[in-house]
N, C-alpha and C positions, 0 to 999 in steps of 0.2 A: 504494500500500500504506500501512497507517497505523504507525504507532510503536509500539512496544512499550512502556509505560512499566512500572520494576520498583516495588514495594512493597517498603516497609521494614516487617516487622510490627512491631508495638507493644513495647514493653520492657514487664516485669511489673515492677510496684511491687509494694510489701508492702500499702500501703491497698488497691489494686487486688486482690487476692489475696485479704485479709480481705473486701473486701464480697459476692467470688464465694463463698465457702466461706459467707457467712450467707446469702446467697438461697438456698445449697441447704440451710439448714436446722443446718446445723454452726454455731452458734455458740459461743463462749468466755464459757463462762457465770462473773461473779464475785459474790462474796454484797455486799451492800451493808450495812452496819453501822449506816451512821447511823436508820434508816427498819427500828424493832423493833413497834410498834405500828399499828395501824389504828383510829383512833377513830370512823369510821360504824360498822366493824363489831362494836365493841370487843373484837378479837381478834388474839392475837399473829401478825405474819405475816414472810417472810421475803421479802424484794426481791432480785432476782438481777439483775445488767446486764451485755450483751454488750461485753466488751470492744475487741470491732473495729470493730462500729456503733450501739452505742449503747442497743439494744433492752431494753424493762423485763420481766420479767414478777414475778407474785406470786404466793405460796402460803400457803395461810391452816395452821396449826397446827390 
């Protein structure tokens, strides 16, 4: 017969937890201040960055 071996499942971290909730789309969106202009576009825009992983997006005014 063979052995049984048990599994310890994994403990949840808080990084761990943050990067699942942004693959599913939830992210912690925070406005970035420094970055008020786009000079290719020459138009005001607003830079949002995820605060659990990092991710940029922009929105043009």
């Amino acid at each position: 017969m063979a052995d049984i071996l048990p599994f310890k499942k994994p403990a949840v971290t808080r990084d761990r937890r943050g990067h699942t909730l942004c693959r599913q789309g939830h992210h912690k969106w925070m406005i970035v201040t420094a970055q008020r202009f786009d000079v290719k576009q020459g138009k005001l825009v607003t830079v949002s960055e995820c605060g659990r992983c990092g991710k940029r997006k922009v929105q043009t005014l």
